[in-house]
C-alpha positions as a LaTeX table, in Angstrom:
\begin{tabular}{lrrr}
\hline
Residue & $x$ (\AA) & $y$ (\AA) & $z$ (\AA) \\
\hline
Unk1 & 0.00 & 0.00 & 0.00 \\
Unk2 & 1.26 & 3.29 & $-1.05$ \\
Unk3 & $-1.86$ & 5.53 & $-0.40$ \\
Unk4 & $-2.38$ & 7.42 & 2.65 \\
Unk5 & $-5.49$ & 9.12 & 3.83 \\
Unk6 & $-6.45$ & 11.56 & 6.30 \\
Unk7 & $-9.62$ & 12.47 & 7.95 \\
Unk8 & $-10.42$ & 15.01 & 9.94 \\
Unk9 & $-13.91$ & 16.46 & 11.79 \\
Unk10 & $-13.93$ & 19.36 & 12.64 \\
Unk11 & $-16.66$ & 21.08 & 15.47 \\
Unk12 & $-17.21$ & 24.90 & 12.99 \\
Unk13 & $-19.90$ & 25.61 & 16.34 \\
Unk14 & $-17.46$ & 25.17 & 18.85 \\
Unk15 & $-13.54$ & 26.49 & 20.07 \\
Unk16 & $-11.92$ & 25.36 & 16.74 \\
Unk17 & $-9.81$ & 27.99 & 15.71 \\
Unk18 & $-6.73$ & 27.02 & 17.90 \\
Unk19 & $-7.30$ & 23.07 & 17.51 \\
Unk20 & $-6.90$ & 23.78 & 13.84 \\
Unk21 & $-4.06$ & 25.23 & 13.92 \\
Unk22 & $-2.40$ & 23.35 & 16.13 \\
Unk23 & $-3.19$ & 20.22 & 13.82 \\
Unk24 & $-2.08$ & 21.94 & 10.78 \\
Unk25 & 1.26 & 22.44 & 13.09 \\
Unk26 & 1.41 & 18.50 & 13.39 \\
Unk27 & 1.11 & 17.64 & 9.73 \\
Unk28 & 3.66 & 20.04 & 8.74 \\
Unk29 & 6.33 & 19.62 & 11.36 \\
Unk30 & 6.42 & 15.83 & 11.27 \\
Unk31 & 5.73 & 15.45 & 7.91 \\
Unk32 & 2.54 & 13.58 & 7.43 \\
Unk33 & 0.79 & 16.15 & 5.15 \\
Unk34 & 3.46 & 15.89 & 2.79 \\
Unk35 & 3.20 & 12.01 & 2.51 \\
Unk36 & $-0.74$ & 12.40 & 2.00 \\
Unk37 & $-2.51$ & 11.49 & $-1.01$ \\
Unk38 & $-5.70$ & 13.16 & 0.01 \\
Unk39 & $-6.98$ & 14.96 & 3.46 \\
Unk40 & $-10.82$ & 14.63 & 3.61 \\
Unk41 & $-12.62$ & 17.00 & 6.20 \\
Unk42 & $-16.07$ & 16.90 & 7.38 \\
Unk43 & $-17.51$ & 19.72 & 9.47 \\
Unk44 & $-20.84$ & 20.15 & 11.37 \\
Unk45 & $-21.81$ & 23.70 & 12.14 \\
Unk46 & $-23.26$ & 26.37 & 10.66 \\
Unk47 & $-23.39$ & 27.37 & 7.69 \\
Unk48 & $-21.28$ & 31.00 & 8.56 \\
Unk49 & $-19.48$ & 28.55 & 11.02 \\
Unk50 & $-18.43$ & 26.41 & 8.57 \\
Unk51 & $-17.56$ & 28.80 & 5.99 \\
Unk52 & $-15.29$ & 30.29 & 8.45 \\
Unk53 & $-13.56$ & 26.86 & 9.54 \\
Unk54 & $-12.88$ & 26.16 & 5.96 \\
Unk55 & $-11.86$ & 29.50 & 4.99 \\
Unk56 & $-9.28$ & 28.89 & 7.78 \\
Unk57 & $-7.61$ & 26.18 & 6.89 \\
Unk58 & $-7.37$ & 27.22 & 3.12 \\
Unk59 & $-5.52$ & 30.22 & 4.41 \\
Unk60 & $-3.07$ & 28.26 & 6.26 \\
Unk61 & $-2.20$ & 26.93 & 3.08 \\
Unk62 & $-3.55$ & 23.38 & 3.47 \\
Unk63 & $-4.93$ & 21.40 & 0.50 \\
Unk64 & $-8.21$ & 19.52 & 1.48 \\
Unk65 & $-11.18$ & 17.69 & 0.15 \\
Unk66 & $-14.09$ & 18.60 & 2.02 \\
Unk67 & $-15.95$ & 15.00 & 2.50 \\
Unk68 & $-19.25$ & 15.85 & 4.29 \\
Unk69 & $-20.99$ & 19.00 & 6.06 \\
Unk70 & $-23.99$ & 19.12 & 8.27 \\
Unk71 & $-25.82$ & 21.46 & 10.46 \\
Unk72 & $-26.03$ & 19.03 & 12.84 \\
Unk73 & $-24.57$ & 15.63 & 14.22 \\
Unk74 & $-21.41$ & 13.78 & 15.71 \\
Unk75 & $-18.03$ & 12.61 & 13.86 \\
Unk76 & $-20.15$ & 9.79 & 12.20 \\
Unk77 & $-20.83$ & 12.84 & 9.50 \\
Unk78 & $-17.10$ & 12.30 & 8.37 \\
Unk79 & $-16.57$ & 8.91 & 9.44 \\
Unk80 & $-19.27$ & 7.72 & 7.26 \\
Unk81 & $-17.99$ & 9.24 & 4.61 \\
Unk82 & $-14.54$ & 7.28 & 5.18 \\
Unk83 & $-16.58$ & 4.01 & 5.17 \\
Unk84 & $-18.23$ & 4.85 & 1.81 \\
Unk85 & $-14.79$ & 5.69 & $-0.06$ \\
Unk86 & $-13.42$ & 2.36 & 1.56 \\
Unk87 & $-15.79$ & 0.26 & $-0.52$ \\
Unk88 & $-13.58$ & 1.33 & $-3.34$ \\
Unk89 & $-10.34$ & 2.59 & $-2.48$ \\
Unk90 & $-7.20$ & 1.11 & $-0.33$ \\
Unk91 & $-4.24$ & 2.53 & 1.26 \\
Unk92 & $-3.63$ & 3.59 & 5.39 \\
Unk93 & $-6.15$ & 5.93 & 6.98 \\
Unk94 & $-6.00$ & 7.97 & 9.94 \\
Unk95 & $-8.94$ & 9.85 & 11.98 \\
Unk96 & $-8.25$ & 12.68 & 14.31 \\
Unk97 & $-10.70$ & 15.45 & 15.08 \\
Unk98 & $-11.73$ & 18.76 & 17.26 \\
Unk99 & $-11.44$ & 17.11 & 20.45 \\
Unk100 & $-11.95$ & 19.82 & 22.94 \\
Unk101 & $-14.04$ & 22.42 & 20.14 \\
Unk102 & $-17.15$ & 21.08 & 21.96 \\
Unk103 & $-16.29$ & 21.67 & 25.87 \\
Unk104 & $-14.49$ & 24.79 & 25.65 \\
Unk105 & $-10.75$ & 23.52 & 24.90 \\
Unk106 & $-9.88$ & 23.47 & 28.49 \\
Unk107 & $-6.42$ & 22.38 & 29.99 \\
Unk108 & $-7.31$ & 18.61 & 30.42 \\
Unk109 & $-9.21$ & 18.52 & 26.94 \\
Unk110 & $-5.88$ & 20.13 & 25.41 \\
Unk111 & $-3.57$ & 17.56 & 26.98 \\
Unk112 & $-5.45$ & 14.49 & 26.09 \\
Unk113 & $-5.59$ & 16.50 & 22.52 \\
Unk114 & $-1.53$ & 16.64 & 22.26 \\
Unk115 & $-0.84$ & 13.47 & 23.84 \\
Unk116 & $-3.15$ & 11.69 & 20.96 \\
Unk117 & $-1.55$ & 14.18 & 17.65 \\
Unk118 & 1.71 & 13.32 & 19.64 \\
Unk119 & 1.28 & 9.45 & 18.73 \\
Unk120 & $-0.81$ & 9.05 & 15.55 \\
Unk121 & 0.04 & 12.39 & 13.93 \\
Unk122 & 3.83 & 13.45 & 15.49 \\
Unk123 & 5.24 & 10.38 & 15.14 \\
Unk124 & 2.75 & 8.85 & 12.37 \\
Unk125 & 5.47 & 6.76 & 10.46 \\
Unk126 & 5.94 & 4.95 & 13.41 \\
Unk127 & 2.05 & 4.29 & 13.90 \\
Unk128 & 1.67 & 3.61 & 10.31 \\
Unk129 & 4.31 & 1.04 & 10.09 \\
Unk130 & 2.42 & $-1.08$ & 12.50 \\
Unk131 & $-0.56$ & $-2.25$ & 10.08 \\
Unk132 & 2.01 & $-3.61$ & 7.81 \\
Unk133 & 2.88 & $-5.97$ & 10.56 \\
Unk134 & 0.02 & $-7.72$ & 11.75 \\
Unk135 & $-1.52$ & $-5.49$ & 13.24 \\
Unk136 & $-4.98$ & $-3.61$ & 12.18 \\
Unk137 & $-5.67$ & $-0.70$ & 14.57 \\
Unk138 & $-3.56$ & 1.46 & 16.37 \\
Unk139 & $-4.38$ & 4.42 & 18.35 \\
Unk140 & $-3.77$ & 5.81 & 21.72 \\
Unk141 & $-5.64$ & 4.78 & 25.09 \\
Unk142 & $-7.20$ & 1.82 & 23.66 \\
Unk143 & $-9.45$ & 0.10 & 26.76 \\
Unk144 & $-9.95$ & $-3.17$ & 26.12 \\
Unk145 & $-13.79$ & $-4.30$ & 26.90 \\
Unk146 & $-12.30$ & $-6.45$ & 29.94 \\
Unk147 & $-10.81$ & $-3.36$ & 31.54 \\
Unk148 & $-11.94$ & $-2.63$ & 35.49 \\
Unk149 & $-14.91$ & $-0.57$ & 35.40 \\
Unk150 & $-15.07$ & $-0.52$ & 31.31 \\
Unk151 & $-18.18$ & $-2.45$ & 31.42 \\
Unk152 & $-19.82$ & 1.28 & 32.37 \\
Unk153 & $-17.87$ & 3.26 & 29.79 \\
Unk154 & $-20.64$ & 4.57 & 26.92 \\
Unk155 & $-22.44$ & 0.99 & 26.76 \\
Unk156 & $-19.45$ & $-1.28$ & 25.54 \\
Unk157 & $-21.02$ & $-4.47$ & 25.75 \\
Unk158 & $-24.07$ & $-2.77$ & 23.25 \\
Unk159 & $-21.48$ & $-1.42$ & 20.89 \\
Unk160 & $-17.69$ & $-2.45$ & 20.99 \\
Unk161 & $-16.81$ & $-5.73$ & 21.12 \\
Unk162 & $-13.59$ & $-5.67$ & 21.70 \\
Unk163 & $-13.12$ & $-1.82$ & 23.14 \\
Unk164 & $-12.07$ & 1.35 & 21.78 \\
Unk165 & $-9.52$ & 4.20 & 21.78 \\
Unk166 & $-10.49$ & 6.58 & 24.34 \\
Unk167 & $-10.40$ & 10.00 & 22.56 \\
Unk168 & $-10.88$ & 8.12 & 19.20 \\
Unk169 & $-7.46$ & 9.48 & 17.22 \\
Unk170 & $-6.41$ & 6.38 & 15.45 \\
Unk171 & $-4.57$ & 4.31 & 12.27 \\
Unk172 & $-6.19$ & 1.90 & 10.01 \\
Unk173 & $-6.59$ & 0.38 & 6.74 \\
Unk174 & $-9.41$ & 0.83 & 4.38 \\
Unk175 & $-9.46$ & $-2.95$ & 3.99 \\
Unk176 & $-10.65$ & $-2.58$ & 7.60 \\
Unk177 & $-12.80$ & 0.21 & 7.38 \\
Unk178 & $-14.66$ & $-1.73$ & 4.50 \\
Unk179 & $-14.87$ & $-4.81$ & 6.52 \\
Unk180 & $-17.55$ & $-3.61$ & 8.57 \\
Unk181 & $-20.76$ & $-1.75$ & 8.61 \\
Unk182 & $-21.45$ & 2.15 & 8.40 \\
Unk183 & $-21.14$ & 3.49 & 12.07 \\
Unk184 & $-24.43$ & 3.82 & 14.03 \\
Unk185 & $-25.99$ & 7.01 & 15.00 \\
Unk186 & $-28.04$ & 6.47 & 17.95 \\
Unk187 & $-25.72$ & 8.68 & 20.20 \\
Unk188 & $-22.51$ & 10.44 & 19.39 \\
Unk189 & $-20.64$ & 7.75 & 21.49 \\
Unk190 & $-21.33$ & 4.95 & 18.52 \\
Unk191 & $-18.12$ & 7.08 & 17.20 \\
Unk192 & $-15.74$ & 6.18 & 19.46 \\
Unk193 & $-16.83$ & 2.59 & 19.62 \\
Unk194 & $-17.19$ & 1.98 & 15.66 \\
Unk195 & $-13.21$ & 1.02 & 14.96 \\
Unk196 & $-13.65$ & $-1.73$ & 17.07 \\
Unk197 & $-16.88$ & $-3.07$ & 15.19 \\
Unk198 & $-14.43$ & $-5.06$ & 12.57 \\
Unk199 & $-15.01$ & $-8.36$ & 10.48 \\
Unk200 & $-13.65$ & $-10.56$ & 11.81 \\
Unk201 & $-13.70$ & $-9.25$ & 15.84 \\
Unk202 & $-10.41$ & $-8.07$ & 16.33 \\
Unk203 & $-8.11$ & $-9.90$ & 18.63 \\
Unk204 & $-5.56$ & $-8.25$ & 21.42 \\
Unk205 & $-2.89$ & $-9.26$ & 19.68 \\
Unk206 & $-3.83$ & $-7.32$ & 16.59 \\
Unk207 & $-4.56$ & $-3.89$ & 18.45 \\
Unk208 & $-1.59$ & $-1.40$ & 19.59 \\
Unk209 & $-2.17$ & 1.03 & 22.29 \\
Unk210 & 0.31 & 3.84 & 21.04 \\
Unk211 & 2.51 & 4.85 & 23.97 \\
Unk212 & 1.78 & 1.78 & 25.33 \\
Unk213 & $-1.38$ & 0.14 & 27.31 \\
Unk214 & $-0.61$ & 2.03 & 30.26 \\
Unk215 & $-0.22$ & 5.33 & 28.98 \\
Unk216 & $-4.16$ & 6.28 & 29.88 \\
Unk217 & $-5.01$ & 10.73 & 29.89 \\
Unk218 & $-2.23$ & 12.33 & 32.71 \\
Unk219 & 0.76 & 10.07 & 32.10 \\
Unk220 & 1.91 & 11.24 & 28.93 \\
Unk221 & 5.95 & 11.58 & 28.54 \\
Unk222 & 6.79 & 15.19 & 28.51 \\
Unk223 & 7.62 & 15.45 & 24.83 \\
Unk224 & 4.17 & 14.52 & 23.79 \\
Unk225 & 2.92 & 17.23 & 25.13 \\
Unk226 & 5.42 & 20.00 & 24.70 \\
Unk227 & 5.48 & 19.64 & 21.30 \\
Unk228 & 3.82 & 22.28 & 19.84 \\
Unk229 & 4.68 & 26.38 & 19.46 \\
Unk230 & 1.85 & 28.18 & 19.00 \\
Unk231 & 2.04 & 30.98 & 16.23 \\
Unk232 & 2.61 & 34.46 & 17.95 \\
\hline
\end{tabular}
C-alpha cells in the first residue's frame, strides 16, 4: 500500500480555531501532510461557522477535500464518509478530530488532545508502520472491553466488542474500514466505539495502544505534550 489518507472532523460551532491550527502544526512539522494522497474534512456547524472553519484552513495553506458537512450531528458525519470511499479505495487511513471544540478547549481537553496528535500524527510513520505488521488498529488509550470498570464506559457491551480508543485518534486500513458496517448514530458515542466493530472481531494481539497500554489521559511523557509552538 502506497496511499495514505487523512480524515479530519472538525466542530465549525465550537472552540476550533486554535485546535486547527495546532493540527495543521502536526502535519507540517512531522511530515505527514506531505506524505498524504488526500486529506478529507467533514464539518458540522453552521453554515457562517463552517464557511469560516474552511476559509481557515485554506488560508493556512492546506490542500483539502471537504468529504461531508452538516448542520447538525457527531463525527459519524465524516466517518461515514470514510466508510463509503473504503468500498472502493485502499491505502492507510488515519482519523483525528476537534477534540476539545465542543467543551471549551480546556487544559485537560488540550492535553489528552496533544498526547493523541503526539502518537498518531507526530510520530505517524511509526504508527503507520504497524498495520504492515500484523496489526490492524492502532491508536492511543485503547481500553480493552475487559478493563476494570469498562463495562460502564458509553455501553461497551451494546457497541464495541472488543473496546475502543479513548479520545478516538487512530490508524487503520481501508481494507478494515470496509470490513464492517457504516457506524451507528443512535448517540454520538457509537463514534468512538465503531473502529472496534471489525469483520472478523479483532483480537488483542492485533490492536496497539500507542505509547503503550498504560499510557491512559495524565501520564503522557513530557515530549508529547510539549510539542507544539503556538504561532505568535
Amino acid at each position: 500500500m502506497e496511499n495514505t489518507y487523512h480524515w479530519y472532523h472538525v466542530y465549525a460551532d465550537g472552540q476550533w480555531q486554535e485546535i486547527v491550527d495546532e493540527h495543521i502544526f502536526a502535519l507540517r512539522k512531522y511530515g505527514l501532510y506531505d506524505a498524504l494522497t488526500t486529506m478529507f474534512v467533514g464539518f458540522v456547524g453552521s453554515p457562517e461557522n463552517i464557511a469560516k472553519a474552511k476559509q481557515h484552513i485554506t488560508d493556512s495553506g492546506i490542500d483539502f477535500v471537504t468529504c461531508a458537512e452538516a448542520p447538525y450531528g457527531w463525527e459519524q458525519v465524516t466517518q461515514t464518509h470514510m466508510w463509503e470511499f473504503s468500498k472502493d479505495n485502499d491505502g492507510y487511513c488515519v482519523y483525528t478530530h476537534t477534540k476539545g471544540a465542543s467543551t471549551g478547549n480546556d487544559s485537560f481537553a488540550t492535553s489528552w488532545r496533544r498526547g493523541m496528535e503526539w502518537y498518531t500524527v507526530c510520530k505517524w510513520s511509526s504508527a503507520r508502520a504497524l498495520l504492515n505488521c500484523g496489526i490492524r488498529v492502532a491508536g492511543p488509550h485503547w481500553i480493552p472491553i475487559n478493563h476494570t470498570g469498562s463495562e460502564h464506559h458509553h455501553f461497551h457491551h451494546q457497541y464495541s466488542p472488543s473496546g475502543i480508543f479513548g479520545g478516538t485518534f487512530w490508524w487503520t486500513t481501508l481494507q478494515e474500514i470496509r470490513n464492517g458496517n457504516a457506524p451507528e448514530l443512535d448517540t454520538r458515542f457509537c463514534a468512538e466505539h465503531w473502529i472496534s466493530q471489525r469483520n472478523p472481531p479483532l483480537s488483542p494481539e492485533q490492536v496497539v495502544s500507542l505509547g503503550g497500554i498504560s499510557t491512559y489521559i495524565g501520564s503522557y511523557i513530557a515530549e508529547a505534550l510539549t510539542w507544539y509552538t503556538p504561532p505568535v
